[in-house]
C-alpha positions as CSV (number, residue, x, y, z in Angstrom):
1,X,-114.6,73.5,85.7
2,X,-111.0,73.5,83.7
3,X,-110.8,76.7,85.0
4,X,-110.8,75.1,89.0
5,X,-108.6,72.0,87.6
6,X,-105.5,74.8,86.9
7,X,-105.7,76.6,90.0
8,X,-105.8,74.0,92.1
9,X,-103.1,72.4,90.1
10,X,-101.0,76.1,90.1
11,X,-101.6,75.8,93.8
12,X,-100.1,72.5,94.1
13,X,-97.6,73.2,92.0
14,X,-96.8,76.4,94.5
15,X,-96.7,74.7,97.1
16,X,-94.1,71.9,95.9
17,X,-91.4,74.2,94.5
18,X,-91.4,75.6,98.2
19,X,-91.1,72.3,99.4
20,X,-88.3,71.6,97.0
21,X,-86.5,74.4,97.8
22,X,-86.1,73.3,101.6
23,X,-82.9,72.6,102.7
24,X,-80.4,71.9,100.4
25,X,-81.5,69.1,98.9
26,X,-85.5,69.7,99.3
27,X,-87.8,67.7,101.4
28,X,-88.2,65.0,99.3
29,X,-85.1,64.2,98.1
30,X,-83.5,64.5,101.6
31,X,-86.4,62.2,102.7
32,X,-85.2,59.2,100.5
33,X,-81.4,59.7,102.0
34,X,-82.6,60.2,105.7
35,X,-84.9,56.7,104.6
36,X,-81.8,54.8,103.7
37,X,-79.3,55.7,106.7
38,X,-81.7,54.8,109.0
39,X,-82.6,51.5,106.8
40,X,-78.5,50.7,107.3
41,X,-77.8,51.5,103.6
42,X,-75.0,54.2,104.5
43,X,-72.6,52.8,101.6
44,X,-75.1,53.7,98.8
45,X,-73.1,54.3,95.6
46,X,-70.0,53.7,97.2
47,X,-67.9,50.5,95.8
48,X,-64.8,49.0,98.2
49,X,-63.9,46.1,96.5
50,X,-65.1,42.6,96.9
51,X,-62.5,41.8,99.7
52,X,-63.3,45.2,101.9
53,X,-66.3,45.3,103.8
54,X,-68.0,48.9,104.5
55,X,-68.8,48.6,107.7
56,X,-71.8,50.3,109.4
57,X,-72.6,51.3,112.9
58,X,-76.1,52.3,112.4
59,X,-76.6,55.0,115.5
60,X,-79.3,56.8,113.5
61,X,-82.0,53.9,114.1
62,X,-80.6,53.6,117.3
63,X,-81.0,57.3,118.4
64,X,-84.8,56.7,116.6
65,X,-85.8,53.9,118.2
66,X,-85.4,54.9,121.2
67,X,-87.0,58.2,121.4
68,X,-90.3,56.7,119.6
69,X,-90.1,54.1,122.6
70,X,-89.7,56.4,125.1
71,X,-92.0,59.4,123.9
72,X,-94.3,56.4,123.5
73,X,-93.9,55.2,127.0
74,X,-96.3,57.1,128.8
75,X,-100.2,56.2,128.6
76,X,-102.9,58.5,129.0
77,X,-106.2,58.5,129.7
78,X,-108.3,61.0,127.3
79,X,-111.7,62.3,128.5
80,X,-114.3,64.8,126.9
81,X,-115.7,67.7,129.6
82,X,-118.1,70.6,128.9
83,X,-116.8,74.2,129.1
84,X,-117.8,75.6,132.3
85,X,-118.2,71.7,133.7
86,X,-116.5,71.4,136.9
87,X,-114.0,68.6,136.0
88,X,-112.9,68.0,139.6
89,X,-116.6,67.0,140.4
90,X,-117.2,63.9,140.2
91,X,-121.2,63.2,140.4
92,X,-120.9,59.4,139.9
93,X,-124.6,58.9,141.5
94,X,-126.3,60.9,138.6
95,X,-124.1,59.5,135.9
96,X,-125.1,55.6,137.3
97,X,-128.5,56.8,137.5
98,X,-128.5,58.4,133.6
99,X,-126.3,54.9,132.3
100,X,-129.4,52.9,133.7
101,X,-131.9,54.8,132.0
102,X,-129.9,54.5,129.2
103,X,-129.6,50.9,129.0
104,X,-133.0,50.2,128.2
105,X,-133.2,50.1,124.7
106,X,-136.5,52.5,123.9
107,X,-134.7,55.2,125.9
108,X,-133.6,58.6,124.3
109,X,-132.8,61.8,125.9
110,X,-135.7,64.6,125.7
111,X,-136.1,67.9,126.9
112,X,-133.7,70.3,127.8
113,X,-129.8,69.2,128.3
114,X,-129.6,69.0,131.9
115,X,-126.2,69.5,133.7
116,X,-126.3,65.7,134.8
117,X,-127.0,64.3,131.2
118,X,-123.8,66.6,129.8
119,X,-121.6,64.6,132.3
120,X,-123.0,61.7,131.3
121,X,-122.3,62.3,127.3
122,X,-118.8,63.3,128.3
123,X,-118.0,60.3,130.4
124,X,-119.6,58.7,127.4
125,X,-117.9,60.1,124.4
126,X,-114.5,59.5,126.7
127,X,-115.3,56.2,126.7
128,X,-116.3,55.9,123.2
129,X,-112.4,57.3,123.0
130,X,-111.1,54.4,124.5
131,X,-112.7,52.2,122.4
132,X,-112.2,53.7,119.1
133,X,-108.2,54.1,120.0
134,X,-108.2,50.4,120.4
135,X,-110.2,49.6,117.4
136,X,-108.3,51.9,115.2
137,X,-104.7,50.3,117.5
138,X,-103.6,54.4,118.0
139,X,-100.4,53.3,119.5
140,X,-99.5,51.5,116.4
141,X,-100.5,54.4,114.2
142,X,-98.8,56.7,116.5
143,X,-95.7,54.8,116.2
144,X,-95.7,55.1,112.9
145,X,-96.8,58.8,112.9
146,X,-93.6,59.7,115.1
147,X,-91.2,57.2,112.9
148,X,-92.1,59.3,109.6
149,X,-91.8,62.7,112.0
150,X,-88.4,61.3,112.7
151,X,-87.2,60.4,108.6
152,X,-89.0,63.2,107.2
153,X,-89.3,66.2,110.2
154,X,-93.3,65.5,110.4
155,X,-95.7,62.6,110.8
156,X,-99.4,62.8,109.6
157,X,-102.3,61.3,110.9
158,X,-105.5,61.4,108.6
159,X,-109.1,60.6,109.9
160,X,-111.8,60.3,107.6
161,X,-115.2,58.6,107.8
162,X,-115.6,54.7,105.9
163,X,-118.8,54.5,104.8
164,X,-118.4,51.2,103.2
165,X,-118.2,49.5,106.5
166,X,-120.6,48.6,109.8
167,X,-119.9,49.4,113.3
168,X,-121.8,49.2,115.9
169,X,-125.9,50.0,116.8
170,X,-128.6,52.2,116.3
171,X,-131.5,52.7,118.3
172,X,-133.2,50.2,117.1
173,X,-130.5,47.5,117.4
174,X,-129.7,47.6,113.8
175,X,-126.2,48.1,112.1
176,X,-125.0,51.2,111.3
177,X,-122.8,52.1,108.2
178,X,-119.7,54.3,108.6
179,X,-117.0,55.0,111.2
180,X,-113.7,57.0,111.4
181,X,-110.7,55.2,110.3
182,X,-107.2,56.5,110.5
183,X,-104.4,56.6,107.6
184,X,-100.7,57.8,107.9
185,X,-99.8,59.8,105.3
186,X,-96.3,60.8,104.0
187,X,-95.6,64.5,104.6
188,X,-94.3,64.6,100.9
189,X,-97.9,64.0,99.6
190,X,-99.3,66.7,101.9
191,X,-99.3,70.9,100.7
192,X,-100.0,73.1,102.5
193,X,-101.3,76.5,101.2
194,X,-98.7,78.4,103.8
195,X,-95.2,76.5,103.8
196,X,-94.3,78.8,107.1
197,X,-97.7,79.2,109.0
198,X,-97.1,76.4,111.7
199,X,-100.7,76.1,113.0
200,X,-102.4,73.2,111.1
201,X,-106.3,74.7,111.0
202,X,-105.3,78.0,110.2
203,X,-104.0,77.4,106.8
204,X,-106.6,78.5,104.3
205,X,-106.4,75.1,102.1
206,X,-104.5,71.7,102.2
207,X,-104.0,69.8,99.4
208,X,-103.5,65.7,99.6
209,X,-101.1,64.6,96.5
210,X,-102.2,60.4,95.8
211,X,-101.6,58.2,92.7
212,X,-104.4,56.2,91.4
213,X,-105.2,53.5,88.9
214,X,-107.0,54.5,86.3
215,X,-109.5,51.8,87.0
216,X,-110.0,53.3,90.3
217,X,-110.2,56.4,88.9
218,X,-113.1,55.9,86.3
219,X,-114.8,54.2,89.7
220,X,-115.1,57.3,91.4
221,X,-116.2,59.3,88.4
222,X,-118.8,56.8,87.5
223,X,-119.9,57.6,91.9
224,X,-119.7,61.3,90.9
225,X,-121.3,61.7,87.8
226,X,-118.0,63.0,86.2
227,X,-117.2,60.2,83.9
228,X,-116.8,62.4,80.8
229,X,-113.6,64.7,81.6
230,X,-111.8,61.9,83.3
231,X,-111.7,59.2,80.4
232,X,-109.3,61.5,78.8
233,X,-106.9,60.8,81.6
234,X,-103.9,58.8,80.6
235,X,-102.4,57.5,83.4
236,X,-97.9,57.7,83.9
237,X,-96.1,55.0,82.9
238,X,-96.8,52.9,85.9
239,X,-100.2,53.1,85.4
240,X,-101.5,55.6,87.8
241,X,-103.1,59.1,87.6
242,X,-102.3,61.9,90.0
243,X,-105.1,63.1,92.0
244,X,-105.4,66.1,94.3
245,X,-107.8,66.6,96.9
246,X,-108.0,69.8,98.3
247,X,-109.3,71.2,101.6
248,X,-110.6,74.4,102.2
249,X,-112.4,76.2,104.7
250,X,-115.6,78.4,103.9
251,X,-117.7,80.6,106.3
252,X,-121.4,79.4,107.1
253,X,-123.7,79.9,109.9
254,X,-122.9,77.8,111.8
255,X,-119.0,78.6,111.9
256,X,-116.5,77.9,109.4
257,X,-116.8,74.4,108.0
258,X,-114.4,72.1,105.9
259,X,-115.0,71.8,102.3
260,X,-113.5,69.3,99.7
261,X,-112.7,68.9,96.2
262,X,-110.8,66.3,94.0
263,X,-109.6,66.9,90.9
264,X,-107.0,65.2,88.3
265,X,-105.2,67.2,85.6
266,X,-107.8,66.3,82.7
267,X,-110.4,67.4,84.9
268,X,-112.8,67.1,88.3
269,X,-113.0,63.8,89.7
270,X,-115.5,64.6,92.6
271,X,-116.7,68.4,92.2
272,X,-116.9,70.5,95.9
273,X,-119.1,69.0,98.7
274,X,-119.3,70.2,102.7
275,X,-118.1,67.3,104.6
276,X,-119.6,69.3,107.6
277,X,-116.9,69.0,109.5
278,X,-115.1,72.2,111.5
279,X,-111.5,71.3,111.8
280,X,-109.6,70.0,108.9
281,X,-109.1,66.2,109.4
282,X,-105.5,66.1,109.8
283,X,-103.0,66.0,113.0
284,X,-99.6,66.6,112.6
285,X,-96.5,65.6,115.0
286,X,-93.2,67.6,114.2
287,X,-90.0,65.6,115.5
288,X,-87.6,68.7,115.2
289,X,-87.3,72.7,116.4
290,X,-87.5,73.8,112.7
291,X,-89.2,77.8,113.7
292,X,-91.6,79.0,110.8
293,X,-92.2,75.9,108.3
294,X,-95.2,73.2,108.7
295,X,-93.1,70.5,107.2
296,X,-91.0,70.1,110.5
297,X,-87.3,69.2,109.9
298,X,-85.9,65.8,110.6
299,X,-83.5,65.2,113.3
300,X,-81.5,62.4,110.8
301,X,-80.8,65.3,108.2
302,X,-77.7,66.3,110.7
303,X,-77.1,63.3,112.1
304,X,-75.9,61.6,108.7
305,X,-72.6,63.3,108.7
306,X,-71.1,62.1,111.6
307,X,-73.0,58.4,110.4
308,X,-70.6,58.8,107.7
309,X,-67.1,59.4,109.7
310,X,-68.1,56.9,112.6
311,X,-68.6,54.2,109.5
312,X,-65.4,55.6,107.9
313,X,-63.6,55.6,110.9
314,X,-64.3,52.3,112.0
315,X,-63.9,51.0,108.3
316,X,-60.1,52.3,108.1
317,X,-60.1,50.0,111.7
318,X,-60.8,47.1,110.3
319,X,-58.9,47.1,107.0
320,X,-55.9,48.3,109.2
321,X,-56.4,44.9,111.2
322,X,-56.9,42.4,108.4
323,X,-53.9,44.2,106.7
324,X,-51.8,43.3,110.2
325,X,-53.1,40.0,110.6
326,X,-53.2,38.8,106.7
327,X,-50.4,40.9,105.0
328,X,-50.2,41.3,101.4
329,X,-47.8,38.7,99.7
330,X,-45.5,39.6,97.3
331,X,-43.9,36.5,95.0
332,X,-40.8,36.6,92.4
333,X,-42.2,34.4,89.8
334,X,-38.8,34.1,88.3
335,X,-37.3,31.9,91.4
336,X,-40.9,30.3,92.8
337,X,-42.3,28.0,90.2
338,X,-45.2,26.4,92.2
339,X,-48.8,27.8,93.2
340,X,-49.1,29.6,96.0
341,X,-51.3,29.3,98.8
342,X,-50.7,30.8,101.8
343,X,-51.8,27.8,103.9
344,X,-50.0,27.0,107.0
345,X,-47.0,24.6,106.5
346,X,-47.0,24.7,102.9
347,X,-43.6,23.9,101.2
348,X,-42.7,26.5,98.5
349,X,-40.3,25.3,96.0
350,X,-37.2,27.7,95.7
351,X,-34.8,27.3,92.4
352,X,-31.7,29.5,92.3
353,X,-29.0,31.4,95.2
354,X,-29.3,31.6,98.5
355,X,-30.2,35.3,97.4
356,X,-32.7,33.5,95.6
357,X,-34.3,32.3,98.6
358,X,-34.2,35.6,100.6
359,X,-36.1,37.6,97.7
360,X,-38.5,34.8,96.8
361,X,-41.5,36.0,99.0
362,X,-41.9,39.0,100.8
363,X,-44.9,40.8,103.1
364,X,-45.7,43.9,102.7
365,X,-45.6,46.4,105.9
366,X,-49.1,48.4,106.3
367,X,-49.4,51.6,107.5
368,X,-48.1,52.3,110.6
369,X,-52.1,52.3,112.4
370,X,-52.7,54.8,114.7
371,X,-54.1,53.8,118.6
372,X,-55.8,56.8,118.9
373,X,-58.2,55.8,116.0
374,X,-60.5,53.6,118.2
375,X,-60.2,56.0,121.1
376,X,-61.4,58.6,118.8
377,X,-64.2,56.5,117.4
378,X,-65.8,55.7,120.4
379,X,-65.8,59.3,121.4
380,X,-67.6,60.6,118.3
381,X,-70.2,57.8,119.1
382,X,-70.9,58.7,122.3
383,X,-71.5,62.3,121.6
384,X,-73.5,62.0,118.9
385,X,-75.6,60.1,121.5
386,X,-75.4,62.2,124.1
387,X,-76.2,65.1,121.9
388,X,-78.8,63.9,120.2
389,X,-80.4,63.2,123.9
390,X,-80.0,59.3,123.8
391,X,-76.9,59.1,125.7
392,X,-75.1,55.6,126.8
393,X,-76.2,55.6,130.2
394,X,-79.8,55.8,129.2
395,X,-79.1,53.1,126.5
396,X,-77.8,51.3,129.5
397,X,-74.0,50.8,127.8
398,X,-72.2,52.6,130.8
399,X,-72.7,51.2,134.2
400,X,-72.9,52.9,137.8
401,X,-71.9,51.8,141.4
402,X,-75.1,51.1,142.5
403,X,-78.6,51.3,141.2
404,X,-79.6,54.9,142.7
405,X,-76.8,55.9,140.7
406,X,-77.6,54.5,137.4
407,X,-81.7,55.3,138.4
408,X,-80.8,59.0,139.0
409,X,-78.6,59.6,136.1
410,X,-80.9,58.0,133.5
411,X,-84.3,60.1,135.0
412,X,-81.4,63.3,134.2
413,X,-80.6,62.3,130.7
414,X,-84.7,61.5,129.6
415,X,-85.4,65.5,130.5
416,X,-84.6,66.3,127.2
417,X,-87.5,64.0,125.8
418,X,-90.1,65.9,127.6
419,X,-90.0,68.1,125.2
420,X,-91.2,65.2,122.4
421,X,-93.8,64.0,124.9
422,X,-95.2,67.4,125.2
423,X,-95.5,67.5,121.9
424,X,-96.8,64.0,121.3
425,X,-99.6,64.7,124.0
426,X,-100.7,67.7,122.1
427,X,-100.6,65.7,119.0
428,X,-102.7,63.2,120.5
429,X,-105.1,66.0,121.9
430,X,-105.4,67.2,118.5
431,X,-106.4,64.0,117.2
432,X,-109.2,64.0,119.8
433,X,-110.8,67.1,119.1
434,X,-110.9,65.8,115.2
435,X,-112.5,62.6,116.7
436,X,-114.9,64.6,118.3
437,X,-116.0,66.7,115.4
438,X,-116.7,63.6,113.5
439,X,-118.6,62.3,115.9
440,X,-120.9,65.8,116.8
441,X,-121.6,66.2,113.2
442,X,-121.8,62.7,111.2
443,X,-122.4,60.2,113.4
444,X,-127.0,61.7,113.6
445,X,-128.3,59.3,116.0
446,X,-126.4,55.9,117.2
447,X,-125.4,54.0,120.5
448,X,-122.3,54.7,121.3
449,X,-119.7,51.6,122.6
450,X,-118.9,52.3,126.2
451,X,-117.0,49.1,128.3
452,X,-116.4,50.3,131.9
453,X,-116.2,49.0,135.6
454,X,-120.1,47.6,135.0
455,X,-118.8,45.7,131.5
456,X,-119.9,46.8,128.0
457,X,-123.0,49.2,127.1
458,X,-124.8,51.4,124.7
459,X,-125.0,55.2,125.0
460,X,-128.6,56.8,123.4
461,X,-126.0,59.6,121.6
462,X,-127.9,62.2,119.5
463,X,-125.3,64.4,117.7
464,X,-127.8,67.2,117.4
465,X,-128.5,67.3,120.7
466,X,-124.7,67.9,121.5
467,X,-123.5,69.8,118.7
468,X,-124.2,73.5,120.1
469,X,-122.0,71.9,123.3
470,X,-118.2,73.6,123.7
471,X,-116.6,70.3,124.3
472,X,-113.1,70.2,125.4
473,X,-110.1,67.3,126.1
474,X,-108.3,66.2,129.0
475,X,-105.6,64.5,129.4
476,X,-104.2,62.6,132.2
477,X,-101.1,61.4,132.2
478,X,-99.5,58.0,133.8
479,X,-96.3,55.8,133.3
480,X,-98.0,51.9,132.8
481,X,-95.9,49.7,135.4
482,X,-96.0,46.0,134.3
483,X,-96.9,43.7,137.7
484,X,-95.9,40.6,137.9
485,X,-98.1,37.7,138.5
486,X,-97.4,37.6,142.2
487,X,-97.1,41.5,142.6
488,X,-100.9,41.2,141.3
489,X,-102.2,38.4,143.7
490,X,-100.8,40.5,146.6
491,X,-102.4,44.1,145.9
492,X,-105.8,42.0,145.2
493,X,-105.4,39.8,148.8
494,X,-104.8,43.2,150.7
495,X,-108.2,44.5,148.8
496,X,-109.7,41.6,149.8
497,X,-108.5,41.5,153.5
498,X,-109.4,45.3,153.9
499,X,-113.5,44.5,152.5
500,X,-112.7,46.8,149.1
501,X,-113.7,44.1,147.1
502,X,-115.9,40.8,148.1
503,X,-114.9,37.3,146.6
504,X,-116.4,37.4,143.6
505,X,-114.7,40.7,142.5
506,X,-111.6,38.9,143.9
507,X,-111.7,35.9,141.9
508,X,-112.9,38.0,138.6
509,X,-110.1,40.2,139.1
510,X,-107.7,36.8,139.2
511,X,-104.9,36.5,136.1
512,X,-106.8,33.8,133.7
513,X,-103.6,31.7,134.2
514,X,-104.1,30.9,138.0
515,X,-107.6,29.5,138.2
516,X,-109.5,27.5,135.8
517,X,-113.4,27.9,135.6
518,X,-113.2,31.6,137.2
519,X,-117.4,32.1,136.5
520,X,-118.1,28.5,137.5
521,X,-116.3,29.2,141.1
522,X,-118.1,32.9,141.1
523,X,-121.5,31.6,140.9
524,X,-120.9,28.8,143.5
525,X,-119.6,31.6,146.2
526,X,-123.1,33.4,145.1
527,X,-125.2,30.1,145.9
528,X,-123.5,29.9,149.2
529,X,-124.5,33.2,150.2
530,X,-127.8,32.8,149.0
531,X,-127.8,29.8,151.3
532,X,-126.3,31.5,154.3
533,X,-129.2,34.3,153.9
């Protein structure tokens, strides 16, 4: 067992001197700097005196923000299809037909998997998408994912399965324990066995760095039956052990599948166990163009220097100004025996010669400041923006004759953030193929959450049944445009006017805001039709 515990601690300790030796400070250390410019401390370990301030212009969090907004901006709508499934068809009469079956609560699925019933799992297991993303809130994690891509060169997203918790139904109506859940891990606690191999599920092992109590700790090993070896573990002097959890792939019949142990220096904490799944649980978004490294590179790492001159620059401004407008005093103690104060219309008392008087107090001239010094400031702002593809006129800080003009030249200067989005949706494509391999292979038999155009129901889904399925994504793709109240009330009138919807869809499909009682005037339209019948 010791034996494991050192190479998998040689391995870790492999893969971190690569990891220090990336760029010239290594990534950790040039993680904590990129951390603190885009925070606004830009002045660490610099001292100016009480009465200079360091000024910052923080364009870094700027120049962030807005590309996670806008790579964010998008929505899109991710469904599940079959290899070999015609994705264009759309047999909505078969998949009605198979979701009321499937409502009634003794139904399962028997027989052979019929083309029909693999349509309906996929609309299924898209919806189940839907309503896992909003359970888990994606776009929050995914925000977060991309922020760390940005400080650190790559964001990662890890799904494992939470026992401890209920969601959802079984068969038989009852609760069942366990679901994915989602964690954002820092790209410093994550090894990977190939520092340069940029595909994520080809690496032959990752290994997950974590600090621990040592109350927490002794836990596990209790769980695991491993209680001896780990007691022996003294924790560091804030009271936590380090623990490493590696993943590793291993060959079985049916394909390769994931295996995972976790180990701390004294010893195993949980020894190796198949967690049955195929692809390792991790999705990975990289912020920069870094070519042959997993960790990414981060976009602030080059941006910092010209941080540094633009708060320089406009530092030396601001001294030169308060220097001009509140000159330094000089005061011949000898002649002036009174306190000085500076304050408007104070009376200094002079003793001595009319040469005296004229050498009492002087001012001191500043430097001579040069005009071109704001010109040049603003300049190295704007191209830092514009080079770093957030340019003033898509920050809306330069304005245009008309709005054609300032519409056309903004959709010009967002073509550079295709290229995040692109990788953002295969990112998010990733994630759903991990989903999916939860899903095929731990969650047995369960009813699956679906909420559609006919309201909320329960799928019969058997993972066995599916798992021999080739199951792939789709994505589609569409920018969310806010309507206004009124906007809404319109589109739904002309529906109405047309016969696409009847009342009742009209009124349910009515803001909350504008009608009170919405079911109570639903089912009184229903009574009157009943009535006219």
């Amino acid at each position: 067992m010791q034996t494991i515990v050192t190479a998998i601690f040689d391995e870790y300790n492999k893969a971190k001197s690569y990891k220090d030796a990336l760029g010239e400070k290594g990534l950790s250390q040039q993680s904590k700097i990129n951390e603190r410019f885009y925070s606004g401390n830009q002045w660490y370990g610099v001292t100016g005196g009480n009465d200079r301030p360091l000024v910052r212009h923080n364009i870094i969090k700027r120049i962030g923000d807005f590309k996670i907004s806008q790579t964010l901006s998008n929505q899109y709508v991710v469904g599940f299809f079959a290899e070999g499934e015609d994705i264009e068809k759309d047999d909505i009469s078969s998949y009605k037909e198979l979701k009321d079956k499937a409502k009634k609560k003794d139904f399962v699925f028997k027989g052979k998997v019929s083309e029909s019933e693999i349509s309906a799992v996929c609309r299924a297991l898209s919806g189940h998408f839907k309503h896992t993303a909003e359970r888990i809130d994606i776009k929050s994690l995914s925000t977060r994912v991309l922020k760390e891509a940005y400080l650190r060169g790559a964001g990662v997203l890890y799904t494992f399965f939470d026992s401890a918790n209920s969601f959802g139904t079984d068969f038989e109506g009852e609760r069942v324990s366990g679901d994915i859940k989602c964690e954002v891990l820092n790209i410093n606690d994550v090894y990977f066995a190939d520092g340069t191999l940029t595909c994520l599920q080809e690496q032959p092992y990752i290994i997950l760095a974590s600090m621990k109590r040592k109350d927490e700790i002794l836990e596990l090993a209790r769980e695991y039956g491993t209680i001896g070896m780990i007691e022996r573990t003294e924790p560091d002097e804030n009271g936590k052990i380090l623990v490493l959890t590696k993943l590793y792939k291993e060959r079985t019949e049916n394909g390769e599948s994931v295996k995972c142990i976790m180990v701390t220096e004294k010893g195993v904490l949980r020894p190796a166990f198949d967690t049955r799944l195929h692809l390792y649980p991790l999705s990975v978004f990289c912020f920069g163009d870094a070519e042959n490294t997993a960790y990414g590179e981060s976009e602030v790492t080059y941006l910092i220097p010209n941080q540094i001159a633009i708060n320089r620059m406009i530092t030396a401004s601001v001294w030169s100004n308060i220097a001009a407008g509140m000159p330094m005093m000089l005061v011949n103690g000898d002649t002036v025996s009174g306190d000085i104060s500076n304050d408007p219309g104070q009376i200094i008392k002079i003793y001595g010669t009319n040469e005296d008087v004229s050498s009492a107090v002087k001012f001191v001239s500043p430097p001579d400041y040069s005009s071109g010094l704001n010109e040049a400031v603003n300049n190295l702002i704007y191209n830092t923006l514009t080079q770093s593809g957030a340019s003033p006129t898509i920050l809306g800080d330069e304005q245009a004759q008309n709005a054609s003009a300032i519409e056309m030249l903004q959709n010009a200067a967002l073509i550079p953030l295709d290229i995040l989005k692109s990788r953002y949706r295969s990112f998010l494509r990733e994630t759903a193929l991990i989903w999916l391999d939860f899903w095929l292979n731990l969650y047995l038999k369960r009813k699956l959450k679906i909420e559609d155009e006919d309201g909320i129901w329960y799928f019969p889904f058997d993972a066995a049944r599916y798992s021999g399925l080739r199951i792939s994504v789709s994505m589609h793709e569409f920018e969310e445009h806010k309507f206004t109240i009124k906007e809404k009330i319109a589109i739904l009138g002309e529906l109405f006017d047309r016969g696409v919807i009847t009342a009742k869809e009209y009124i349910a499909r009515l803001p909350e805001s504008i009608i009170d009682s919405r079911a109570n005037l639903a089912e009184n339209i229903k009574e009157k039709n009943n009535a006219t019948e």
